[in-house]
N, C-alpha and C positions, 0 to 999 in steps of 0.2 A: 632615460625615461624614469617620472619617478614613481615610487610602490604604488602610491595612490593611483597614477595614471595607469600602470598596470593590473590595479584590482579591478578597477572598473573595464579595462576589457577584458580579462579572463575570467571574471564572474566568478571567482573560486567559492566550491561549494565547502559553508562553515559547519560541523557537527559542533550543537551545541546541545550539551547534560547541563541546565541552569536552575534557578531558582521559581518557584513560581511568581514570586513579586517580581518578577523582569521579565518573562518572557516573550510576553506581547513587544515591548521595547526592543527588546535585545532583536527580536524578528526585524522590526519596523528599520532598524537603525542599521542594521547590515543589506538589506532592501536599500534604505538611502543612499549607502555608501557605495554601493552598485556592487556588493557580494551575494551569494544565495544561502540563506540560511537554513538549517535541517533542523528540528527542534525533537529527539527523539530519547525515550529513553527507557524502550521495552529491551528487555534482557534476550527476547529472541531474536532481536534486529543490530540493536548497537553495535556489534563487531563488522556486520556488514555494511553500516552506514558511515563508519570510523574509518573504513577500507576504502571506500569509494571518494572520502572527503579529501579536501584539498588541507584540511586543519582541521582541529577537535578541540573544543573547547569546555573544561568541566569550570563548574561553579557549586561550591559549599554552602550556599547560601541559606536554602530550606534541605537540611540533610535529614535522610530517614536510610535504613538499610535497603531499600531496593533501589535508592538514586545512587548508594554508595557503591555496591556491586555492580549497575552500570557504567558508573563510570571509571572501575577497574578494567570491564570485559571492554571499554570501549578504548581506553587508554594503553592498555596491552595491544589490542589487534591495531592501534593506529603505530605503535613503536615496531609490531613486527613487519609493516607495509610501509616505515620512511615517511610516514603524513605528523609534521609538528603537534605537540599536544602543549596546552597551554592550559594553566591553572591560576583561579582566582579561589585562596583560602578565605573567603568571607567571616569574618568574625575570629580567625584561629586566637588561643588563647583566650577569648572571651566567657569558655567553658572547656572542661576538659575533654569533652566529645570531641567539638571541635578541631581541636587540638592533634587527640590522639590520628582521626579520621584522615587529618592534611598529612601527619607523619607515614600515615600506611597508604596515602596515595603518591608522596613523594618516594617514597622506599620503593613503591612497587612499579610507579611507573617511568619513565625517560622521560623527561621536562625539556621542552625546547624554549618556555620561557613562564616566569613566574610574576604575576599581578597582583599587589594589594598595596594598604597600608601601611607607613612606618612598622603599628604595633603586630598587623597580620605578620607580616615580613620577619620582624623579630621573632615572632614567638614559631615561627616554622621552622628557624636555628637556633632555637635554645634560648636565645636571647633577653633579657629582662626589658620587660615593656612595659606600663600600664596598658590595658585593653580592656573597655568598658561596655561593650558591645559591638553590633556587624563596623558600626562607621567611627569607633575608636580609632585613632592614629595620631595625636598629638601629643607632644615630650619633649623632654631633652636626651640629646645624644648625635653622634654623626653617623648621619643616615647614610652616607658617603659610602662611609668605611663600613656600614652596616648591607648594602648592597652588593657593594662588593666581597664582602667575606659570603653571604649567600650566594652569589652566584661561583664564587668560586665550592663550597660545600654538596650546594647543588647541581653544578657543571651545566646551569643555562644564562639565560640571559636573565635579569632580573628588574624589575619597572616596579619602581616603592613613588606612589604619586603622592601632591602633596602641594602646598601651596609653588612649589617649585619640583619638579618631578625629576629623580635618579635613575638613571637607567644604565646597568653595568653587565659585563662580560664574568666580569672579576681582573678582569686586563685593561679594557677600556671602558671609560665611563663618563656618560656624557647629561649634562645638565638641560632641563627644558623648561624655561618660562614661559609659555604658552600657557590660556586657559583661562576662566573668571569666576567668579568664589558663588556665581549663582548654580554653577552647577551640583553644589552639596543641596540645593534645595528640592534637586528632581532626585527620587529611587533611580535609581539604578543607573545613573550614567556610569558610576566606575565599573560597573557588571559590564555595561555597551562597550565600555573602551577594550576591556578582556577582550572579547569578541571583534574586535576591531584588529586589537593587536593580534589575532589568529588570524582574520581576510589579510593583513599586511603581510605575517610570516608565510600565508598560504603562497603569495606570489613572488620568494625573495632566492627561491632557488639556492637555499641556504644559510643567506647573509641574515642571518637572526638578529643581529643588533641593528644593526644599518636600517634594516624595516619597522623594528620596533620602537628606534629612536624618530622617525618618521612619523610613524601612527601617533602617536602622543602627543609630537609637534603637530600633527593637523586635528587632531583631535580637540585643542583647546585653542588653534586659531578658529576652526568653526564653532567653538563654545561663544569665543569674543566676539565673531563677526553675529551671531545670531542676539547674544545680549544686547548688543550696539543696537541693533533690528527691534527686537521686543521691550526697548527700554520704558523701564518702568512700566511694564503692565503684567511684572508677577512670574511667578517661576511657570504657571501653565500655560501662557503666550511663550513665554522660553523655551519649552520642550516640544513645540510642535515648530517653533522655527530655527531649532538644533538641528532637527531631524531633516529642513528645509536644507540648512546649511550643510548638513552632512553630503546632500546630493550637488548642492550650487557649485563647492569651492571647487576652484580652478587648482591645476598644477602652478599655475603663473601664480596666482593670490599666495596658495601656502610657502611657497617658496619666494616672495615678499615677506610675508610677516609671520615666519617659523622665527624663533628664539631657541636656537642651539645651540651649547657654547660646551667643546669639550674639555672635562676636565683633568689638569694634568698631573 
């Protein structure tokens, strides 16, 4: 059976600490996907809602000091109760807030798996990247061998997306062309995908790569399959037939037209 076929019957419940520019989507898109999402992020509930969830997903995206200590209180109580915690460093390097904020969530919490950009990804191991803002990620360099030395530092799994998406253990690492370049035109699909890759890991019974390399392959076969759909009529017929597409694709569809190729 694969992840996908399994999220959508186990309905895994997603905590997600996000951004305000996503929220609504990020809800909408884990609904499609047939996950249940929890959108919460009071200081006297999050450890209890981190305990109960199936995954936990933070996002940096609008950071202020009370999203940030929730999502320490939520990302502690999810490592002492075995529920995956996944992080999207939105913008790291882009400012030193930023920056410092990914470091002290990465220090202080247990990563089951890390989401962003080339330049985010860089700059959360030290790494020299241009970062121009939240959707900076284009350069030179080998993103490869940049995944993988992260996920080896960080001891998760590691998803640096991109016009071809890297996804490593630090052992294994596997390459995904899936996906269509209209999705840089909607906010917040790469927030959706974070969230995506936690309903994935929520149902993998540990196989953290194996799910995450899955979510990403279907994640940008229903990008295609929906652009093919809304062609040419603009990124907001796109995103409302993403979100179609996130619910339609079949196990049989994505596992036709996933591009996986692992790298050796």
């Amino acid at each position: 059976m694969t992840y996908l076929a399994k999220v959508r019957l186990q309905n895994p419940l997603v905590h997600n600490i996000t951004n305000i520019v996503v929220t609504n989507f990020t809800a909408n898109g884990l609904l499609a996907l047939g996950a249940s999402p929890f959108m919460a992020d009071a200081h006297e509930e999050v450890q209890d809602v981190a305990k109960m969830s199936a995954a936990v997903v933070l996002n940096i995206g609008t950071l202020n000091d009370h999203t940030i200590q929730s999502m320490l209180l939520a990302g502690q109580s999810a490592n002492e109760h075995g529920v995956p915690v996944v992080l999207d460093p939105v913008g790291a390097g882009a400012t030193a807030y930023r920056t410092e904020v990914t470091h002290k969530l990465t220090n202080e919490i247990k990563l089951a798996a890390l989401r962003g950009n080339v330049a985010e990804v860089a700059n959360v191991v030290g790494e020299s990247w241009s970062s121009k803002g939240v959707d900076a990620g284009e350069g030179e360099g080998d993103v490869v061998a940049l995944a993988q030395k992260a996920a080896r530092e960080l001891r998760c799994v590691v998803i640096i997306t991109g016009k071809e998406d890297v996804i490593s253990d630090g052992e294994l690492t596997y390459i995904v062309s899936n996906g269509h370049p209209i999705l840089t035109k909607v906010t917040g699909t790469g927030c959706l995908l974070t969230s995506v890759v936690g309903a994935f890991l929520a149902v993998s019974d540990g196989s953290y790569l194996d799910a995450a390399v899955e979510a990403v392959s279907f994640y940008g076969v229903a990008a295609e399959i929906a652009a093919q759909s809304a062609f040419n009529q603009g990124p907001g017929s796109f995103q409302i037939e993403f979100l179609n597409q996130l619910a339609a694709v079949t196990p049989e569809e994505f596992n036709e037209k996933s591009q996986i190729k692992k790298r050796t």
